[in-house]
Backbone as CSV, one residue per row, in Angstrom:
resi,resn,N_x,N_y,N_z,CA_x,CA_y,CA_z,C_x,C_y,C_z
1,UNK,-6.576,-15.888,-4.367,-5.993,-14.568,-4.164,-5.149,-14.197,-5.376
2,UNK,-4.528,-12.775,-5.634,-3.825,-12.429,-6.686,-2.332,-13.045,-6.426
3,UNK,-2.163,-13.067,-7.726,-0.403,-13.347,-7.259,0.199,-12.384,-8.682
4,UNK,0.679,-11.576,-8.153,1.397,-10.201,-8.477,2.779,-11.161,-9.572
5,UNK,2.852,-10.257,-10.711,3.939,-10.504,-11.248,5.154,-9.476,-11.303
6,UNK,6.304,-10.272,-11.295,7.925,-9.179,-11.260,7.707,-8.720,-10.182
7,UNK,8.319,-7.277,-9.819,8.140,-6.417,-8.815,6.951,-5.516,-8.198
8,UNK,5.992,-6.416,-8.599,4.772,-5.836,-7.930,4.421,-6.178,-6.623
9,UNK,3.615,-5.295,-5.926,3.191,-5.451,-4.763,1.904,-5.162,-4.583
10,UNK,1.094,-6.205,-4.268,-0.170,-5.351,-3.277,-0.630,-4.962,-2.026
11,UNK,-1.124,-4.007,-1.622,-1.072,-3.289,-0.063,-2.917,-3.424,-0.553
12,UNK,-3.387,-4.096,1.146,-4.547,-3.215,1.305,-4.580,-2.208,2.148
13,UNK,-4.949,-1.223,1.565,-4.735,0.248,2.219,-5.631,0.672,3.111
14,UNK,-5.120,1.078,4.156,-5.674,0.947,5.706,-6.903,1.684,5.514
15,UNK,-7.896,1.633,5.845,-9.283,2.737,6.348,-8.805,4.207,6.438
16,UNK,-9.277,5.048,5.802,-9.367,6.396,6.324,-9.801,6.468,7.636
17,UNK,-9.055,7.162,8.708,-10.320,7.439,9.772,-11.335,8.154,9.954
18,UNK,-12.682,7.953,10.617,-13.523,8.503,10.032,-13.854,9.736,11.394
19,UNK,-12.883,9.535,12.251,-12.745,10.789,13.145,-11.270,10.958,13.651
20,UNK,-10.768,12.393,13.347,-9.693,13.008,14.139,-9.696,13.455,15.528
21,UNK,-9.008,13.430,16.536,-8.782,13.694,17.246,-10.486,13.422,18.366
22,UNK,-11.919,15.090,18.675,-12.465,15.258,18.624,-13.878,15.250,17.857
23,UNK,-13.194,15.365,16.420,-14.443,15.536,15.251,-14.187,14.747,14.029
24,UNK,-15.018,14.342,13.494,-15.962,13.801,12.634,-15.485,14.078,11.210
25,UNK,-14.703,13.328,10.246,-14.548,13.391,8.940,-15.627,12.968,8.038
26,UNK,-16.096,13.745,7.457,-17.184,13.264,6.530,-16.579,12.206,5.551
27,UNK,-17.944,11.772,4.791,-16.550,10.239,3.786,-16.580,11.481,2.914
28,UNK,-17.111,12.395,2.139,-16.644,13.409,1.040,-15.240,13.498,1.067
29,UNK,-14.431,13.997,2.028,-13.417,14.090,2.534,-12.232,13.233,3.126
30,UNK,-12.884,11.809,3.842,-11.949,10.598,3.282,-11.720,10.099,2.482
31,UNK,-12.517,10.577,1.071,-12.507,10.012,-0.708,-11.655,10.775,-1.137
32,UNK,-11.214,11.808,-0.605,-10.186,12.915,-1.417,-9.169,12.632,-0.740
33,UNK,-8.334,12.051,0.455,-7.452,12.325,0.913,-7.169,10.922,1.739
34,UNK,-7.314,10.036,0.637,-7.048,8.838,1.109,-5.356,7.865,1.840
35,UNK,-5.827,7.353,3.183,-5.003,6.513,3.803,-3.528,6.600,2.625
36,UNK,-2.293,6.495,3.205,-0.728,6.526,2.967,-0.592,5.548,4.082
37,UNK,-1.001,4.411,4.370,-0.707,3.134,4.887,-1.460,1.868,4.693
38,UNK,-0.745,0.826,4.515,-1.467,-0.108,3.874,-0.610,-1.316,4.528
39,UNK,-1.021,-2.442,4.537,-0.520,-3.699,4.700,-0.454,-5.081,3.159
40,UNK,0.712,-5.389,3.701,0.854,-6.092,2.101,0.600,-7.726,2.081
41,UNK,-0.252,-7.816,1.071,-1.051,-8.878,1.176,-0.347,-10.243,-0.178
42,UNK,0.201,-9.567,-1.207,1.103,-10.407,-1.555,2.029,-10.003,-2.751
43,UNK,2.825,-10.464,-3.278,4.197,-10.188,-3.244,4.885,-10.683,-4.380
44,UNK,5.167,-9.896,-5.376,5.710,-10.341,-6.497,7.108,-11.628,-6.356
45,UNK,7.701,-12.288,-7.185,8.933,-13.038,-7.027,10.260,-11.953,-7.011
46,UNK,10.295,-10.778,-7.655,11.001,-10.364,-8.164,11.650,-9.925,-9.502
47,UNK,12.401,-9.732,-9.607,13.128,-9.212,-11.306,14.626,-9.450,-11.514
48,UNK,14.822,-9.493,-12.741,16.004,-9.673,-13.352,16.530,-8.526,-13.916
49,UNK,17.703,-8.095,-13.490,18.244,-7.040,-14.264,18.970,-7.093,-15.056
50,UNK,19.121,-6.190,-16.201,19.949,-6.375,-17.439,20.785,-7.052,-17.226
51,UNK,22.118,-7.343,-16.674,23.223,-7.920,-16.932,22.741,-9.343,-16.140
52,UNK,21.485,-9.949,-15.774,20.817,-11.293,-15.882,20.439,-11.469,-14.806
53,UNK,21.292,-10.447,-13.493,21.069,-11.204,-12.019,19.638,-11.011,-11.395
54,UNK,19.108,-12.030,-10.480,18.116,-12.059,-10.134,17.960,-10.919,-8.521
55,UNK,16.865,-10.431,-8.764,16.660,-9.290,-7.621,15.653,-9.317,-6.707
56,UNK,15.534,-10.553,-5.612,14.012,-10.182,-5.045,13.403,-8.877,-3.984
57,UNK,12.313,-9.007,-3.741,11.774,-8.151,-3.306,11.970,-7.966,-2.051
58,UNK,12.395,-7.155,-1.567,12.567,-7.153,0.594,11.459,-6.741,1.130
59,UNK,10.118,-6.949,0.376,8.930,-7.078,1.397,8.003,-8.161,1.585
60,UNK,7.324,-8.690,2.537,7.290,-9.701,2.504,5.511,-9.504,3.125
61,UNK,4.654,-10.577,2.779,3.156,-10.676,3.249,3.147,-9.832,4.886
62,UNK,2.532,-9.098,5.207,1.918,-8.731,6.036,2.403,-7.746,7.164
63,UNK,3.777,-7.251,6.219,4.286,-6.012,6.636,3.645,-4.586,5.983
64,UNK,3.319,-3.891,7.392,2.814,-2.141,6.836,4.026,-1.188,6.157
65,UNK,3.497,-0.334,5.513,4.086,0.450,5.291,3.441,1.606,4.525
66,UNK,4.053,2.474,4.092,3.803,3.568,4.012,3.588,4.095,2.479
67,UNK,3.068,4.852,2.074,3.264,5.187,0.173,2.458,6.544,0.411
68,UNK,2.836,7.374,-0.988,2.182,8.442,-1.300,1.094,8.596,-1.563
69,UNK,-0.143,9.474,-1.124,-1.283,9.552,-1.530,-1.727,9.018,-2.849
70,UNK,-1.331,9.232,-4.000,-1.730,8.782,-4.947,-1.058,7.946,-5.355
71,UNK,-0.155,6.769,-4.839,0.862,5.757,-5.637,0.177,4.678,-5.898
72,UNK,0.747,4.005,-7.072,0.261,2.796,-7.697,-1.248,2.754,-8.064
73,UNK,-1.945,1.757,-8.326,-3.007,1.595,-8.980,-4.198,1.043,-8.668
74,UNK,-5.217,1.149,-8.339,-6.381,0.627,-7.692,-6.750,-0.733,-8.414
75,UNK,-7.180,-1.461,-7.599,-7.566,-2.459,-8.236,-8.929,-2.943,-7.371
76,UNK,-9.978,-4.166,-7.461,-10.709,-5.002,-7.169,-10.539,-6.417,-6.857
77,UNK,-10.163,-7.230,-5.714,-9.947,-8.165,-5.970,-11.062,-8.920,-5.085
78,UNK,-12.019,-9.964,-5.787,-13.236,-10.337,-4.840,-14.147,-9.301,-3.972
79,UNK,-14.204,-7.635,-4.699,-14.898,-6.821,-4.397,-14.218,-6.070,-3.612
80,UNK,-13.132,-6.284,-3.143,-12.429,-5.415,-2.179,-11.043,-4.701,-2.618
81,UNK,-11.285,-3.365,-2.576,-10.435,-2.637,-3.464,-8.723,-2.839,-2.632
82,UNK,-7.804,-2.949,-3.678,-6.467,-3.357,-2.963,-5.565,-1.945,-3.886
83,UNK,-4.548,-1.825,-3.536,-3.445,-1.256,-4.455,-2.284,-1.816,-4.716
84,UNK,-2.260,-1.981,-5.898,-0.775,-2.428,-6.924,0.048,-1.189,-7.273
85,UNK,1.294,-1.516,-6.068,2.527,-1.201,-6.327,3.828,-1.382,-6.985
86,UNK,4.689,-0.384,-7.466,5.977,-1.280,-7.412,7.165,-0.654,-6.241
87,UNK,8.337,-1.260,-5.946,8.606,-0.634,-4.677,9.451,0.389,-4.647
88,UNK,8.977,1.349,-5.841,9.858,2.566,-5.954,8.650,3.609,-5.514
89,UNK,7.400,2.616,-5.342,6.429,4.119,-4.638,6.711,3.750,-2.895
90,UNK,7.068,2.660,-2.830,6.915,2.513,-0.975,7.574,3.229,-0.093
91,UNK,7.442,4.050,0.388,8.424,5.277,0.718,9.146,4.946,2.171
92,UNK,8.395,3.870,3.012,8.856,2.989,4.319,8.075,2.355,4.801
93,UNK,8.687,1.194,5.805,8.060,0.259,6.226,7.343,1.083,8.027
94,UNK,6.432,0.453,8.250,5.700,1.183,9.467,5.907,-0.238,10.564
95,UNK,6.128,-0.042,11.697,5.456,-0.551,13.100,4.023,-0.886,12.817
96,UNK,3.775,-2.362,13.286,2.129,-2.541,12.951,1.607,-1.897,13.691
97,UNK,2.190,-0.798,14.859,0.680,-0.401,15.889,0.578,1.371,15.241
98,UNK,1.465,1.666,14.089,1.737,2.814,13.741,0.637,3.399,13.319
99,UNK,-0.347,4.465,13.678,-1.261,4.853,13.346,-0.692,6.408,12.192
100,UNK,-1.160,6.158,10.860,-0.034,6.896,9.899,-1.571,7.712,9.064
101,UNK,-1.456,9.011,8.528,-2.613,10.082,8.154,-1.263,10.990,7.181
102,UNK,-2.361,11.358,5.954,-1.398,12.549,5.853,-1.459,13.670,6.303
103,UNK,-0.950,14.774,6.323,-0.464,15.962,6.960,-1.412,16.976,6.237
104,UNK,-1.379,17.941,7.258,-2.890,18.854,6.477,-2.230,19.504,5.593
């Protein structure tokens, strides 16, 4: 598996759903307006800040949470696309039963 350096994070980012409510999202349309929830799969050590002190990270393997449509960076890891964060895009942590979409 990856192991993230400094303050990085990786989330695999939850499935688009592929139906709302009643009807039917085409994937055209789950490719444009992709999932803002993800679960984090692993976890930088942390960072040092200028004046030397050490700073770790307060998220930890296999907590959800939340990020902006377009935050951080796509990646591939063993074919399965993940996203690399750092935790100034994580905007909050979610309830695992939290079913989270963005807003029209």
């Amino acid at each position: 598996m990856i192991e993230p350096l400094r303050e990085r994070i990786v989330v695999q980012r939850d499935e688009a759903p592929d139906k709302i409510g009643e009807i039917w999202v085409p994937e055209t349309v789950r490719s444009r307006r992709p999932a803002v929830s993800g679960t984090v799969v692993a976890v930088g050590p942390g960072y040092y800040q200028p004046g030397g002190s050490f700073v770790p990270l307060e998220f930890e393997v296999g907590d959800r949470v939340g990020f902006s449509s377009f935050a951080g960076t796509e990646i591939l890891v063993d074919g399965s696309a993940h996203l690399m964060l750092v935790p100034e895009e994580i905007i909050c942590r979610l309830p695992r039963e939290a079913n989270v979409e963005p807003a029209a």
